[in-house]
C-alpha positions as CSV (number, residue, x, y, z in Angstrom):
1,X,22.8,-25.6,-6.0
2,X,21.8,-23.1,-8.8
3,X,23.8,-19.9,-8.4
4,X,22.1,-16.6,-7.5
5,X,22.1,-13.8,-10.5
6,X,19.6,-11.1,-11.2
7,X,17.1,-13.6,-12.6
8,X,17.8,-16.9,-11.3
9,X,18.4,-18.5,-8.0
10,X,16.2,-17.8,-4.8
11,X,15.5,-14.6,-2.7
12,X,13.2,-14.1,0.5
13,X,11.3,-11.1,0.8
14,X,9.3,-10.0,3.7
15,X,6.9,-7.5,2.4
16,X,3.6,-5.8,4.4
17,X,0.5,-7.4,3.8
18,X,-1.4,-4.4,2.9
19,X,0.9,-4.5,-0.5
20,X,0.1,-7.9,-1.4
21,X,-2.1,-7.4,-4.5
22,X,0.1,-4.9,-6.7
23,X,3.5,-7.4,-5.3
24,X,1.9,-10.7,-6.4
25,X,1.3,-9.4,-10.1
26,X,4.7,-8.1,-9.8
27,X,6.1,-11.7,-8.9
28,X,4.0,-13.7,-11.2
29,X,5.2,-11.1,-14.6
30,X,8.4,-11.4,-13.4
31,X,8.8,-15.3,-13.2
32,X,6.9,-15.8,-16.3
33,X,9.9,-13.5,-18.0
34,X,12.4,-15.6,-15.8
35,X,11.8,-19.1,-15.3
36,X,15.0,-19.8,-13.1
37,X,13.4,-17.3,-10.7
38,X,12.2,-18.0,-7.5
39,X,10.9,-14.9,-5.3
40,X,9.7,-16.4,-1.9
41,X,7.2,-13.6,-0.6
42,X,6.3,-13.7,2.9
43,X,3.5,-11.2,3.8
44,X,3.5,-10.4,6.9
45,X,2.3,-7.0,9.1
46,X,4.6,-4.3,9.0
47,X,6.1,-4.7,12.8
48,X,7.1,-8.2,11.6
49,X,9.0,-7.6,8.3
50,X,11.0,-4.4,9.8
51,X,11.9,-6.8,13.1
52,X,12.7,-9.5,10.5
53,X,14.9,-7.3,8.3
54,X,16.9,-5.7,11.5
55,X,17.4,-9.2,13.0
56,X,18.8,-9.9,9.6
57,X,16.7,-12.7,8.9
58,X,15.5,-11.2,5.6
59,X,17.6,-8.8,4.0
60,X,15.2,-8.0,1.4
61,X,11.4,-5.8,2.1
62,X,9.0,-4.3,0.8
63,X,7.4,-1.9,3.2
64,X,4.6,1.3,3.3
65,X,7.2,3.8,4.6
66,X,10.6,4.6,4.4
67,X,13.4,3.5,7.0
68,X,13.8,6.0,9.8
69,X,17.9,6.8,10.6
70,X,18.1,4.6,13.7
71,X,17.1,2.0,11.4
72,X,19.6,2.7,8.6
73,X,21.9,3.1,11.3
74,X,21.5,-0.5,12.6
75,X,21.8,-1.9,9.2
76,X,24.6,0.4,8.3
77,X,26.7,-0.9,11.6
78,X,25.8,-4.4,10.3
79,X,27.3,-4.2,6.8
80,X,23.9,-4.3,5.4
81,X,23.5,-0.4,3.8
82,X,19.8,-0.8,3.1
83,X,19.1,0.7,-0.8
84,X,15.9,2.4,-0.9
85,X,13.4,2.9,-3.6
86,X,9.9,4.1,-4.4
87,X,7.8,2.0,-6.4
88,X,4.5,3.5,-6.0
89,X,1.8,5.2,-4.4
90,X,-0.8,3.9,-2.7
91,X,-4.0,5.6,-0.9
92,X,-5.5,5.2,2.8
93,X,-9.1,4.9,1.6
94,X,-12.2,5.1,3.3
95,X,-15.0,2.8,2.7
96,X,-18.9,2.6,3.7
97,X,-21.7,-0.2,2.7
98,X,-23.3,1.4,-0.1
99,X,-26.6,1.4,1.8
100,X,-24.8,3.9,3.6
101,X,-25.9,8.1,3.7
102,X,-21.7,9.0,4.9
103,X,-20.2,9.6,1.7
104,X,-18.5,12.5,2.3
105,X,-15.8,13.3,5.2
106,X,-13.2,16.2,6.0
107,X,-9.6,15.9,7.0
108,X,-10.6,17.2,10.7
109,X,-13.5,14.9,10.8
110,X,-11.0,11.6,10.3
111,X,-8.9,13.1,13.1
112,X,-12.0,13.8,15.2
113,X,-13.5,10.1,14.8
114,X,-10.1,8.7,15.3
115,X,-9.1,10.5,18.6
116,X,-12.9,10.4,20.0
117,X,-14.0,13.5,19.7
118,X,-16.3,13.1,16.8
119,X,-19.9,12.4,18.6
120,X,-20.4,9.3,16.8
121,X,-21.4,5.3,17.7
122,X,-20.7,4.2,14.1
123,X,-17.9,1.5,14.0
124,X,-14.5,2.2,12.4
125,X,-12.5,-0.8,11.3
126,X,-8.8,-1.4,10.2
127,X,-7.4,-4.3,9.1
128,X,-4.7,-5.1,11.9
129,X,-2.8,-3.7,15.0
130,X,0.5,-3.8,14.1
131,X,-0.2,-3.0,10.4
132,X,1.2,0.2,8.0
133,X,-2.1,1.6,8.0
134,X,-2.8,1.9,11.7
135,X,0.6,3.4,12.3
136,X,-0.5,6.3,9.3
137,X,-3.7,6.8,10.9
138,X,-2.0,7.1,14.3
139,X,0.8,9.1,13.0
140,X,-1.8,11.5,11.4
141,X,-4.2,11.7,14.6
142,X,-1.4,11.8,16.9
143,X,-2.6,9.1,18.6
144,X,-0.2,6.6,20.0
145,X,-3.3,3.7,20.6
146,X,-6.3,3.5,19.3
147,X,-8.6,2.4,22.4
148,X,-12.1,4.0,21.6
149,X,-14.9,0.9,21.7
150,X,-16.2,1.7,18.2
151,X,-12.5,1.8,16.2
152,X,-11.3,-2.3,16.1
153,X,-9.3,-4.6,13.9
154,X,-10.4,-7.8,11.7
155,X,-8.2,-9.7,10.5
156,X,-7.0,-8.3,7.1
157,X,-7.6,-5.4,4.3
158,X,-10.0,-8.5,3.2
159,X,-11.5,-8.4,6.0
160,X,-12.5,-4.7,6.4
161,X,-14.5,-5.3,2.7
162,X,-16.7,-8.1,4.1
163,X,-17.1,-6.0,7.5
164,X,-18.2,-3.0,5.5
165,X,-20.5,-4.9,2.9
166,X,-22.3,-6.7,5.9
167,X,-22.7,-3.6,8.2
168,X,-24.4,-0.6,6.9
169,X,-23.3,1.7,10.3
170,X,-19.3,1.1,9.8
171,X,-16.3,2.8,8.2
172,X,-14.1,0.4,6.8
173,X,-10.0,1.6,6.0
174,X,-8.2,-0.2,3.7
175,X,-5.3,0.0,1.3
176,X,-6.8,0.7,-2.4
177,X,-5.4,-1.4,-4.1
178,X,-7.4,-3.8,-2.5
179,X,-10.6,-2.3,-4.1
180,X,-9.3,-2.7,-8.1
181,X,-9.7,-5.9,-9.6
182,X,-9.9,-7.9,-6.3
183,X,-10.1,-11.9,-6.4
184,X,-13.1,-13.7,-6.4
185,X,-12.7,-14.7,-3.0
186,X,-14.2,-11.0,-2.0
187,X,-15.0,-9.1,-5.3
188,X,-18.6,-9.6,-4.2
189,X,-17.7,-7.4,-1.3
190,X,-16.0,-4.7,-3.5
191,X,-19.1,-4.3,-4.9
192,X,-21.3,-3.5,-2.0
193,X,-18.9,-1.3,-0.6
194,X,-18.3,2.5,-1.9
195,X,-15.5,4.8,-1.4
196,X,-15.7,7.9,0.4
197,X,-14.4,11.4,-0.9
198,X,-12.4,13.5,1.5
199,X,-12.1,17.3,1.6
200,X,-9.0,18.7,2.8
201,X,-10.1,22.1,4.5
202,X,-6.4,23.3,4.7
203,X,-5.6,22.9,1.0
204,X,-4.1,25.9,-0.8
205,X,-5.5,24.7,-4.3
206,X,-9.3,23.3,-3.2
207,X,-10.0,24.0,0.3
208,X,-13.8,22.9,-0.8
209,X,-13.6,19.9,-3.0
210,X,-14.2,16.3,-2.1
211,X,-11.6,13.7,-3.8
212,X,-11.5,10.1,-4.0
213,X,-8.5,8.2,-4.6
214,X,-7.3,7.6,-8.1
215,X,-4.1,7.6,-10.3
216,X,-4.9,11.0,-11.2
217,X,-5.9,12.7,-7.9
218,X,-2.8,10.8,-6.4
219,X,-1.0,12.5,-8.8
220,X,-1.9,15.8,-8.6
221,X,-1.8,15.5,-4.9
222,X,-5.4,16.4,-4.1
223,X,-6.6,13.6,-2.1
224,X,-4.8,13.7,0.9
225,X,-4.1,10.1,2.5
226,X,-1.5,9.2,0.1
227,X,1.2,6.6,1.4
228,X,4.7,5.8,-0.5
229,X,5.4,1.7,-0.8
230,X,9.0,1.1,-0.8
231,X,11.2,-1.6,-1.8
232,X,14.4,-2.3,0.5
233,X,17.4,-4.1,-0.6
234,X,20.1,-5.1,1.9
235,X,21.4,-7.5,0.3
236,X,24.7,-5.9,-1.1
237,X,25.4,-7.8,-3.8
238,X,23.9,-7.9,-7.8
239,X,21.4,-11.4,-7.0
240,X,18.1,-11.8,-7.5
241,X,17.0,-9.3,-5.2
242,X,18.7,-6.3,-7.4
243,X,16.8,-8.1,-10.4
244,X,13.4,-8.2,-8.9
245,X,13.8,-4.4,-7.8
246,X,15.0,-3.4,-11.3
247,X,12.3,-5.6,-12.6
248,X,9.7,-3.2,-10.7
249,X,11.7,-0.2,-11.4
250,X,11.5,-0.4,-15.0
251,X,8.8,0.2,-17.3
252,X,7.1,-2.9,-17.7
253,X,7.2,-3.1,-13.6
254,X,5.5,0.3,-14.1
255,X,3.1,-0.4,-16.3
256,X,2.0,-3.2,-14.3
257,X,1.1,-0.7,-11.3
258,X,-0.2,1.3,-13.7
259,X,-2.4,-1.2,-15.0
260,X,-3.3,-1.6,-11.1
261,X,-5.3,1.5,-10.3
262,X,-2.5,2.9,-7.8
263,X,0.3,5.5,-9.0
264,X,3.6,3.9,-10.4
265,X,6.7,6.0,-9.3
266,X,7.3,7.0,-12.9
267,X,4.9,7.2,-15.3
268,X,6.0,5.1,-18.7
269,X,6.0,7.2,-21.5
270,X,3.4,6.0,-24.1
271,X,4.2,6.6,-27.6
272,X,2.1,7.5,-30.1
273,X,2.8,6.7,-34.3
274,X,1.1,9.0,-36.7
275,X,1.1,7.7,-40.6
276,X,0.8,9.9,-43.4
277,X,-1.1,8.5,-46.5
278,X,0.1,10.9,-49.4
C-alpha cells in the first residue's frame, strides 16, 4: 500500500455539486503536477457532504459556506478540529432565455418573487432541494421552504441552463461558474441563456446601478449575491488532503480560478519586466 504524503497516496473528498466546475480543473492541474495523486471527488448536494463529514465518513469537503459552531463543536469533540479556508468567490446568478424582455431585477424584487409576493406566473427554477444555493436563497428571503407552484427544482445547475434556454417565461439560478467555459454537453445552452443584472436599492456606493456578476464586480462588492466556497480539512495530519488544499491555496491554484471567471481568494500578483535598449 503506497503511503499517504502531501502529493501521493489517496484522499476522499465530498464536495457540493454546485462547485464542481472550478474543483475538477483544480484536480486535474493538480494530478498532472503529481502523478502518485489520487483525489477521489464525490459531488454530492450540500446536505449530504456536511452529514457525510459529521458522520465522519469523509474527513475532507469542500463546501459553499462556512461551518456553523455546533458543527465545529461536533468535530472538535471528535478529535477532528476542522481547518477552514477560503478559496474563492462564487456568485448566485440569475439567468433568462435570451428571447426574454426581464433583464433587469432589484434586490427586493428577488425577495418578493421568492416569498410570493411578487404578482408574477413566470417560473423560477433552482437546481436542487437540498443544494447550497437554495439554502442562500432561503437564508436571504427568510423563507424556511420554498412551496410557491411557480419556484421548482430540476435536477442540477446543468439543468437550470437547458430549462432556461428552452422556456422563454422562466428564471433560471445557478452557480456562475457554471456559465464560463461550460462542457459541450450544455454550452449550447449557455449560449441561449443571458444573465440578469441586479440593483441593490440599499447600497451606500450605487443605490441605482444594475451589476452582473464578474471577477471585478465580485471584487469590488457591487453585485450583491456573492457566496464564499470553502475547503474543510479534518483530517489532522500533513496527507494528501493538506497537499491538495495548499495546492489550491497557492498561486497556481489561484490562477487557475482566476483563469475561471469567479474570484480567487487572493489575487496572484502579475509581474511585469521592462527592458531598457540604451
Amino acid at each position: 500500500m503506497q503511503e499517504e504524503t502531501v502529493n501521493s497516496g489517496t484522499i476522499n473528498i465530498a464536495a457540493d455539486e454546485s462547485a464542481q466546475p472550478i474543483v475538477d480543473e483544480e484536480v486535474y492541474i493538480f494530478k498532472r503536477f503529481n502523478e502518485k495523486a489520487r483525489p477521489q471527488i464525490s459531488y454530492q448536494t450540500e446536505n449530504t457532504v456536511l452529514r457525510r463529514l459529521l458522520n465522519d465518513s469523509v474527513r475532507f469537503a469542500i463546501l459553499a459556506r462556512e461551518l456553523n459552531p455546533e458543527e465545529k463543536k461536533i468535530l472538535t469533540e471528535r478529535t477532528l478540529p476542522p481547518v477552514i479556508n477560503r478559496f474563492a468567490i462564487d456568485a448566485v446568478t440569475f439567468i433568462v432565455n435570451q428571447a426574454s424582455a426581464d433583464t433587469q431585477m432589484t434586490v427586493s424584487d428577488v425577495k418578493k418573487m421568492l416569498s410570493g409576493q411578487a404578482k408574477t406566473t413566470t417560473d423560477i427554477v433552482f437546481d436542487n432541494p437540498n443544494s447550497s444555493l437554495v439554502r442562500y436563497l432561503k437564508d436571504f428571503s427568510g423563507n424556511k421552504d420554498f412551496k410557491l407552484k411557480n419556484v421548482f427544482a430540476v435536477k442540477n445547475n446543468k439543468e437550470v441552463i437547458k430549462y432556461i434556454s428552452q422556456h422563454p417565461q422562466a428564471i433560471g439560478i445557478t452557480g456562475f461558474d457554471w456559465l464560463n467555459d461550460p462542457d459541450d454537453d450544455y454550452a449550447d445552452a449557455v449560449r441561449k441563456v443571458k444573465i440578469v443584472g441586479i440593483r441593490d436599492e440599499n447600497s451606500k456606493e450605487a443605490p441605482n446601478q444594475y451589476f452582473k456578476p464578474s471577477q471585478t464586480t465580485l471584487a469590488l462588492k457591487q453585485y450583491p449575491f456573492a457566496r464564499n466556497l470553502y475547503l474543510v480539512n479534518c483530517t489532522g495530519k500533513m496527507g494528501l488532503a493538506s497537499g491538495f488544499s495548499q495546492f489550491i491555496l497557492s498561486e497556481r491554484g489561484q490562477r487557475i480560478i482566476l483563469r475561471s471567471g469567479i474570484l480567487p481568494d487572493s489575487l496572484p500578483q502579475r509581474e511585469i519586466i521592462i527592458k531598457r535598449n540604451f
